[in-house]
Kinemage of the C-alpha trace (Angstrom):
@kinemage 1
@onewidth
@group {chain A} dominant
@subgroup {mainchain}
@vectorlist {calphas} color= white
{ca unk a 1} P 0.000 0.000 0.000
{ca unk a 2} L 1.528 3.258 -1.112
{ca unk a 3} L 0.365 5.458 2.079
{ca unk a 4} L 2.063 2.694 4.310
{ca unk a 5} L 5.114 2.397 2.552
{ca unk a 6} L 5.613 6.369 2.620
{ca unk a 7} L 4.520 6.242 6.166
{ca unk a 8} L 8.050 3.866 6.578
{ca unk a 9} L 10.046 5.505 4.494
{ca unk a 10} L 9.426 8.902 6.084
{ca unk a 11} L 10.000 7.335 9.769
{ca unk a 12} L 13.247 5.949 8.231
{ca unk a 13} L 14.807 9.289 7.785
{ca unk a 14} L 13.813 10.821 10.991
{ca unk a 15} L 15.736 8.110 13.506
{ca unk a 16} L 13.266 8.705 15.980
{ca unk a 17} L 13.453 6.636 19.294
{ca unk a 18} L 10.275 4.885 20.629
{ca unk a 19} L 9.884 3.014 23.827
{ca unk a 20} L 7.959 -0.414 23.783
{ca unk a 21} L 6.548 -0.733 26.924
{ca unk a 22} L 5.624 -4.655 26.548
{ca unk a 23} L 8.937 -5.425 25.558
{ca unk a 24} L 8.413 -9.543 26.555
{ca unk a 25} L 5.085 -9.514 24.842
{ca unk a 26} L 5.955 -11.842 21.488
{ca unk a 27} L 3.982 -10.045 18.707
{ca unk a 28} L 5.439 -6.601 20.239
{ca unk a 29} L 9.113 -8.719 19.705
{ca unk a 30} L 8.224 -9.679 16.424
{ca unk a 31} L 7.627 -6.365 15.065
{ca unk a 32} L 10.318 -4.972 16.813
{ca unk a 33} L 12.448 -7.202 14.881
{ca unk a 34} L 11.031 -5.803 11.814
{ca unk a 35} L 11.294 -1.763 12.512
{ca unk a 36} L 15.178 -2.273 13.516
{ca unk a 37} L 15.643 -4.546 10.135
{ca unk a 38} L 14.012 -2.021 7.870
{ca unk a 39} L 15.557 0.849 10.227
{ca unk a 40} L 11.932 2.122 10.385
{ca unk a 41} L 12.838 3.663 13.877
{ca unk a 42} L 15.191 3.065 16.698
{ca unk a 43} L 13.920 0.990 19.626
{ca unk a 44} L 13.812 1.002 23.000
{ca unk a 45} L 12.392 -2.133 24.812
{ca unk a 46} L 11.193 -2.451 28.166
{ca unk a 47} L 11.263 -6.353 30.237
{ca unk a 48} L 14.009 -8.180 31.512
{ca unk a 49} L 16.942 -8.162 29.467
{ca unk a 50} L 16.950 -12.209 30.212
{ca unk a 51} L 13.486 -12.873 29.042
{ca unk a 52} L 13.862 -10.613 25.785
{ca unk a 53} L 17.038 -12.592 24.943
{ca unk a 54} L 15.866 -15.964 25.293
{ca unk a 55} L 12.069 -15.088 23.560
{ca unk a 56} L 14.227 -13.390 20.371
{ca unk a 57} L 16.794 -16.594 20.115
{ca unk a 58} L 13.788 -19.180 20.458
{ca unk a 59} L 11.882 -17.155 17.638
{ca unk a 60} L 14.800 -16.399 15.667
{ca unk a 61} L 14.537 -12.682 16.007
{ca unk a 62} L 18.154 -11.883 14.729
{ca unk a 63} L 17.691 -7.928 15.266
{ca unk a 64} L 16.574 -7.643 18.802
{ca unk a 65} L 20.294 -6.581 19.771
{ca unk a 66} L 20.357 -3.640 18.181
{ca unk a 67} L 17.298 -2.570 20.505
{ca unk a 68} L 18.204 -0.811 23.571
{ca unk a 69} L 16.856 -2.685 26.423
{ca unk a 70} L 15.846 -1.678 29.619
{ca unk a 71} L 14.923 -3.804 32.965
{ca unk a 72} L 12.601 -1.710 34.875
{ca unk a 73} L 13.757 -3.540 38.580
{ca unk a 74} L 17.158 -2.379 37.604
{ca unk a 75} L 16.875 0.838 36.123
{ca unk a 76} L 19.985 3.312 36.683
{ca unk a 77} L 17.797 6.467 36.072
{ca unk a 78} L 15.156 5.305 38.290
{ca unk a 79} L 16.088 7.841 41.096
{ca unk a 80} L 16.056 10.661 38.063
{ca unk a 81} L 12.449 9.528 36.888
{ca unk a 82} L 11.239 9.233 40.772
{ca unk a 83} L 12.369 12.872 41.497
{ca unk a 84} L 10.426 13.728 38.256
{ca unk a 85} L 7.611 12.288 39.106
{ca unk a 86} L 7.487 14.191 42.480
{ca unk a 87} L 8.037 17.187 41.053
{ca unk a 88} L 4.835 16.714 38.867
{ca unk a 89} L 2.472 14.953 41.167
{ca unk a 90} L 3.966 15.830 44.736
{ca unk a 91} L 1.644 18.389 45.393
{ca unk a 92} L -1.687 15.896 44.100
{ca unk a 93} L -0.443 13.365 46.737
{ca unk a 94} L 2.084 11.220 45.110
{ca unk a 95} L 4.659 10.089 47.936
{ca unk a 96} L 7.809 9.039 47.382
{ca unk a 97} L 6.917 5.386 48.289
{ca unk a 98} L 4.096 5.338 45.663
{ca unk a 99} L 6.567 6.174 43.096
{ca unk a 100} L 9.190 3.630 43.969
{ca unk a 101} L 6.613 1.476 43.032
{ca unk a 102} L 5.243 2.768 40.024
{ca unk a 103} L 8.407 3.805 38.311
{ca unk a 104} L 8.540 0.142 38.051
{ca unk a 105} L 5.509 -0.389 35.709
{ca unk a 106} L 7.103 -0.122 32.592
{ca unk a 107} L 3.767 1.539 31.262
{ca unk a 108} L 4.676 4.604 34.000
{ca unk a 109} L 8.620 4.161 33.480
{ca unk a 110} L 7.788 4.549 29.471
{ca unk a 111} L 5.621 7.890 30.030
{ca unk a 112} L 9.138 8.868 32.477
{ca unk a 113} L 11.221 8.433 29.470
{ca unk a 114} L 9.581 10.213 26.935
{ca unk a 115} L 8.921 13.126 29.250
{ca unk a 116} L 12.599 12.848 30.678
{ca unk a 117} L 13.423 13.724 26.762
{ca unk a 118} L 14.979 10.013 26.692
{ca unk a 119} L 12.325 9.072 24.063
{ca unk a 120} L 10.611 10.308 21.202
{ca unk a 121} L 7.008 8.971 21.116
{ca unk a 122} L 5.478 5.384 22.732
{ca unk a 123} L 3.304 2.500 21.692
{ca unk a 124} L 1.733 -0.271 23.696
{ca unk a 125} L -1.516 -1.851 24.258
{ca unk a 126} L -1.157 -5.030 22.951
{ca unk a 127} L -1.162 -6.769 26.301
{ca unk a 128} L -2.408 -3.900 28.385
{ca unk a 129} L -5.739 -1.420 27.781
{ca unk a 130} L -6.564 1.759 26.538
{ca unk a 131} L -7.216 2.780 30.445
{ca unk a 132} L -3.869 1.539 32.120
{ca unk a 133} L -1.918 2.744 29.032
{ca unk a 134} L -3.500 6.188 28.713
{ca unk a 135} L -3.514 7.245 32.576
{ca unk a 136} L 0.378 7.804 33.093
{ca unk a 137} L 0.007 9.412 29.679
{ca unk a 138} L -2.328 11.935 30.956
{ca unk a 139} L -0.623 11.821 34.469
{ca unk a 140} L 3.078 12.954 32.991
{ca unk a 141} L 3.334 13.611 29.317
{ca unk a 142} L -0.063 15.942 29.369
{ca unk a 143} L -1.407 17.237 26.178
{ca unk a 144} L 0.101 19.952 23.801
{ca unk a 145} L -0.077 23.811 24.604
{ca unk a 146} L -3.457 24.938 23.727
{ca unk a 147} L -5.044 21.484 23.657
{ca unk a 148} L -6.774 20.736 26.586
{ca unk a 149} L -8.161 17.120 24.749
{ca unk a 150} L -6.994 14.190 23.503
{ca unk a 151} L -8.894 12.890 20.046
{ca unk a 152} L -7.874 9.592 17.638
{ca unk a 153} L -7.968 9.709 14.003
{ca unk a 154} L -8.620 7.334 11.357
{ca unk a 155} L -6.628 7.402 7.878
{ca unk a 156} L -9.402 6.744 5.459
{ca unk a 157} L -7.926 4.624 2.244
{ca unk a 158} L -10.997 4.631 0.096
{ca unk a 159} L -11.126 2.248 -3.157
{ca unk a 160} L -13.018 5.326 -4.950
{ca unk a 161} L -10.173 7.841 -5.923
{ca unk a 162} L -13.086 10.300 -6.883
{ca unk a 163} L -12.945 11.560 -2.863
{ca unk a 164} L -10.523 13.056 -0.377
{ca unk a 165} L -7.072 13.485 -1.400
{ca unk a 166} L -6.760 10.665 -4.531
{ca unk a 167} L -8.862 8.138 -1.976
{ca unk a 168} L -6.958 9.501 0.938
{ca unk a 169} L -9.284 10.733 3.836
{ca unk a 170} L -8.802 11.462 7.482
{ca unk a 171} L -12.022 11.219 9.876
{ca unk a 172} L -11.880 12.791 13.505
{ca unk a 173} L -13.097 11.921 16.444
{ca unk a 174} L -13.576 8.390 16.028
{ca unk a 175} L -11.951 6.742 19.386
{ca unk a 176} L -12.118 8.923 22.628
{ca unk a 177} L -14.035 12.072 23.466
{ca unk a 178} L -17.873 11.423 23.455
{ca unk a 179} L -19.560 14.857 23.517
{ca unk a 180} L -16.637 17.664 23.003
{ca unk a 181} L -17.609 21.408 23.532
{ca unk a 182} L -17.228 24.048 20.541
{ca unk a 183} L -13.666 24.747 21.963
{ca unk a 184} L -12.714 21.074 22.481
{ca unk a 185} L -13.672 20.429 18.831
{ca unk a 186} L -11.803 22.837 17.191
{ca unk a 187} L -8.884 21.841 19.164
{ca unk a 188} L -9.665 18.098 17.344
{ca unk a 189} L -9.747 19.928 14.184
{ca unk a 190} L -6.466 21.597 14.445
{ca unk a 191} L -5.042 18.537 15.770
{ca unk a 192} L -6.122 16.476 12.954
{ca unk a 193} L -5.336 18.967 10.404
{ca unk a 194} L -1.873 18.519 11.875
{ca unk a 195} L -1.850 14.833 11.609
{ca unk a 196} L -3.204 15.153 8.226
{ca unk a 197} L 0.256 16.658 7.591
{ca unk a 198} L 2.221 14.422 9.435
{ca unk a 199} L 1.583 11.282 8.615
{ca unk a 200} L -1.355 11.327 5.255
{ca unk a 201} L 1.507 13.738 4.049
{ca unk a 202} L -1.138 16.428 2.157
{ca unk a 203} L -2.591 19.803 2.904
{ca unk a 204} L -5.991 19.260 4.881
{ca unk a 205} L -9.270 20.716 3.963
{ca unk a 206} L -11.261 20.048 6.982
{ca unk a 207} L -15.174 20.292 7.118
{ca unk a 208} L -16.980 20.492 10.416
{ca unk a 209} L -19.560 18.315 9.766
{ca unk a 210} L -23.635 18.818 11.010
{ca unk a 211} L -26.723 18.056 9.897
{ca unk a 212} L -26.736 21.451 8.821
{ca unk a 213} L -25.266 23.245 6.183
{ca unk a 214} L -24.464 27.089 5.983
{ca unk a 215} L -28.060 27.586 8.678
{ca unk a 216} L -30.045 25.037 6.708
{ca unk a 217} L -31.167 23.800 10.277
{ca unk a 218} L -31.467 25.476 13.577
{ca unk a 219} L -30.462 23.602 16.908
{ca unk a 220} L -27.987 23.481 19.508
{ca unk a 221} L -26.132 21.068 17.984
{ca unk a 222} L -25.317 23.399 15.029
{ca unk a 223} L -24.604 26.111 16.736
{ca unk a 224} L -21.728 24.097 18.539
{ca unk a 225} L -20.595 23.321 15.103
{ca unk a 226} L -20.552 26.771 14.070
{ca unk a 227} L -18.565 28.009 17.075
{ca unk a 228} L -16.318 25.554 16.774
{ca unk a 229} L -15.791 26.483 13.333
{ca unk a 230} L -15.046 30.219 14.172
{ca unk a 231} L -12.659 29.397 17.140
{ca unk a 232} L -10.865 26.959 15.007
{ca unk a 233} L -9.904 29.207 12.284
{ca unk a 234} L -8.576 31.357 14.683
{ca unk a 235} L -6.322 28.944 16.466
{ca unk a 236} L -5.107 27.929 12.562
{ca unk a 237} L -5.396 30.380 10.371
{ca unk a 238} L -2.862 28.697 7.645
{ca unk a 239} L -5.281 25.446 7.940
{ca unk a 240} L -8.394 25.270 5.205
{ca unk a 241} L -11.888 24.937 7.303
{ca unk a 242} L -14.927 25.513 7.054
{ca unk a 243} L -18.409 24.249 8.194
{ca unk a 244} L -21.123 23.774 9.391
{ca unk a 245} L -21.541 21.531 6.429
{ca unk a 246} L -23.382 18.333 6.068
{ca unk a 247} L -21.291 15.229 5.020
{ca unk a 248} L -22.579 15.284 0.909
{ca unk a 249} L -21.932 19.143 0.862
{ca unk a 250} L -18.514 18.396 2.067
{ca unk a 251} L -17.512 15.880 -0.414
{ca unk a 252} L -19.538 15.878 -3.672
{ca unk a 253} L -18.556 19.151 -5.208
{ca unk a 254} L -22.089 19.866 -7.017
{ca unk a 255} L -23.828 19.372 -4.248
{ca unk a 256} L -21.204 21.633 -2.016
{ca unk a 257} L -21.705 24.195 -4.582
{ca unk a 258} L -25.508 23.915 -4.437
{ca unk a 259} L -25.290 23.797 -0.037
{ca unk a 260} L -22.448 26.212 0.280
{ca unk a 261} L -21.842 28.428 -2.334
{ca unk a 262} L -18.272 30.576 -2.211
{ca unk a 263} L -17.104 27.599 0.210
{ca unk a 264} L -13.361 26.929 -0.488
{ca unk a 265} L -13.812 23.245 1.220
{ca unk a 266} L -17.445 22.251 -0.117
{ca unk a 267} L -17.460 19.176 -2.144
{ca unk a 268} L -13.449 18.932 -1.807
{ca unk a 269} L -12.872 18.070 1.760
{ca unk a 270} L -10.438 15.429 2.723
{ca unk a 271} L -10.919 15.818 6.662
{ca unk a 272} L -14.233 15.320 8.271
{ca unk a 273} L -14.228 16.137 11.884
{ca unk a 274} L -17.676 14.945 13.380
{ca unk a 275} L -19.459 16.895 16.197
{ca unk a 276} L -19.740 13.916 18.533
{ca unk a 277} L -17.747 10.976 19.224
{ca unk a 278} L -21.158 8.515 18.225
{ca unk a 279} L -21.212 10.317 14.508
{ca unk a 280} L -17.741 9.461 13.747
{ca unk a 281} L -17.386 5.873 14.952
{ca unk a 282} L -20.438 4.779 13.372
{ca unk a 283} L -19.196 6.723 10.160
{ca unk a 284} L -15.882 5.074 10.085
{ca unk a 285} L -16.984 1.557 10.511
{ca unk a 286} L -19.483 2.135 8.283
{ca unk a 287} L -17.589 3.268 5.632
{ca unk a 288} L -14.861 0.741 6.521
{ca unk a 289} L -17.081 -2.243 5.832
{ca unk a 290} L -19.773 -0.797 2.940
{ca unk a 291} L -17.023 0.998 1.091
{ca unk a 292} L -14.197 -1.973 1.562
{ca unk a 293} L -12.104 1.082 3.036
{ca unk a 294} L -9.355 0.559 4.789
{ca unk a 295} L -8.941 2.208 8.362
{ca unk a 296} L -5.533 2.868 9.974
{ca unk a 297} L -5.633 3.765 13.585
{ca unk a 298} L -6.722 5.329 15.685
{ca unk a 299} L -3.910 7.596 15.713
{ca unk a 300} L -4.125 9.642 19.453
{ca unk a 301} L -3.307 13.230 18.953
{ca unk a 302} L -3.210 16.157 20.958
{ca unk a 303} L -0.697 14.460 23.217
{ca unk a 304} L 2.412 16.836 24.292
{ca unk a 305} L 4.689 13.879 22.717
{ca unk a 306} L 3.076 10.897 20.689
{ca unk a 307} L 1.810 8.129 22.380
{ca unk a 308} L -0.158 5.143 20.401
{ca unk a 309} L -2.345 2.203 21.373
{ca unk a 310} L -2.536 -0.784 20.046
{ca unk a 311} L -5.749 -2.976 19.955
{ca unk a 312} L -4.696 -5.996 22.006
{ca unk a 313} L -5.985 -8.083 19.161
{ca unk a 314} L -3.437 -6.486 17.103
{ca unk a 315} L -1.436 -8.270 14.676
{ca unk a 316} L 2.654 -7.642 14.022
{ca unk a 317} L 2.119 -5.719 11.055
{ca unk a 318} L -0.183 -3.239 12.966
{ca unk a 319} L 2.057 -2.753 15.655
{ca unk a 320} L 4.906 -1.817 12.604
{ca unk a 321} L 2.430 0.176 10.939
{ca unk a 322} L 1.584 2.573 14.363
{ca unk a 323} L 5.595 2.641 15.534
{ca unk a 324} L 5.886 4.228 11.879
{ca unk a 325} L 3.293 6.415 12.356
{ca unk a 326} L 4.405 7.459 16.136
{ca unk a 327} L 7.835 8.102 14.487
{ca unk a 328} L 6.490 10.503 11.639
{ca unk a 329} L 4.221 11.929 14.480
{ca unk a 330} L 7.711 13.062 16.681
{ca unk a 331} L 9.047 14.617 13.534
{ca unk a 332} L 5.934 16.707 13.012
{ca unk a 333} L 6.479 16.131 9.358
């Protein structure tokens, strides 16, 4: 697939660093084997140095030596990641005994790294959840400046070429904030439009989607749409946005010029970002399954640094796929 093989070959020239938490877990090994072969990223694996020997020599995994490794009951930075963790959750009642023992979770001690500036970006979740990998996340590495939410993005591979960007579309929120507020969706469009860049590699035109288009309807739910529309060409004014527009005014160009006349994104869009977290999952899978789409992600954005997770049904190849991505996500190109 072309997108995926650019998504590798960019990573390849960055030589970004990502920690693998589940560094024992054997698909996470697998695929680890595979980003150091290709030189998709540089690695940094997490487990006992023992048990990530003797699982790479039974599978034959001939590249796990040029991973760094690191045993989180023998850590030499630990006291440097305990003091750091103090000095961010001290005064919201960590003690220094509670973080003697979670600097030891390699799920805590990977969020340490990354914002110790040892790391570039994190993925996990095949043996762990959303919830246990997310909460040190949100606990240490926070979100960017400006964004107070974290959203996940799809990259839309469509069969039809006639939409998006040659087939290429990127739908937003589809994985973790159920109702946002007009600010906390623009922030999701900015942060998609900036994933967009990052990893789809072209210039977003983003549509804030309604069942509305240009005042065709009156409700609440609109007018959050609108707002969110105003406050999030402010935050990017060298991004392409517009809205509210329904989802055939933002893609079929007659019909956009028909809804929204003088619109610079009707009928042309290549980002949707949905007003509620319901609209967009049901829209991705939808489109995933009638359209014989493919889906890659979610992608988490609006993290300070990037930090992915996996499904833990994942297969090798999608944990490859999202250490790419999380590579071309640190270089913010």
């Amino acid at each position: 697939m072309d997108l995926l093989r650019n998504i590798k070959e960019n990573a390849k020239k960055h030589g970004k660093k990502i920690v693998l938490p589940e560094g024992t877990e054997i698909r996470t090994l697998k695929a680890a084997d595979i980003i150091l072969q290709e030189g998709i990223a540089n690695l940094v694996l997490i487990g006992n140095p023992e048990e990530i020997s003797r699982l790479a020599t039974e599978n034959g995994l001939t590249n796990i030596s040029k991973a760094e490794v690191v045993d989180p009951n023998n850590n030499p930075k630990k006291d440097i990641y305990v003091n750091k963790m103090l000095e961010l959750r001290q005064s919201k009642g960590l003690t220094p005994e509670a973080a003697e023992k979670l600097i030891v979770d390699p799920l805590y001690l990977a969020t340490l790294m990354i914002k110790c500036g040892d790391v570039d970006g994190e993925v996990a979740g095949a043996a762990n959840t959303t919830g246990d990998v997310l909460r040190p996340a949100f606990q240490y590495v926070k979100t960017l400046p400006g964004i107070s939410v974290v959203s996940g993005a799809f990259i839309m591979i469509l069969k039809d070429k006639e939409y998006g960007n040659d087939g290429l579309m990127v739908f937003a929120d589809c994985a973790v904030h159920p109702n946002p507020t007009a600010q906390e969706l623009a922030e999701i469009a900015v942060a998609t439009g900036k994933t967009t860049r990052a990893i789809a590699g072209f210039e977003p035109k983003i549509a804030m989607l309604s069942f509305s288009s240009k005042g065709s309807a009156k409700h609440e739910m609109v007018d959050k749409v609108v707002e969110a529309t105003r406050l999030a060409k402010e935050m990017a004014p060298d991004m392409q946005i517009d809205g509210e527009l329904q989802s055939d005014a933002a893609i079929v160009p007659a019909i956009g010029r028909s809804k929204a006349p003088g619109s610079e994104i009707a009928g042309q869009a290549n980002v949707l970002v949905f007003p509620t977290l319901e609209t967009g999952n049901i829209t991705y899978k939808l489109v995933q399954r009638l359209a014989h789409a493919e889906a890659i992600g979610p992608v988490l954005q609006g993290m300070a640094a990037p930090i992915n997770d996996l499904s833990r049904g994942c297969s090798v190849e999608d944990i490859v796929n999202l250490v790419a991505i999380t590579a071309n996500q640190a270089a913010g190109k």
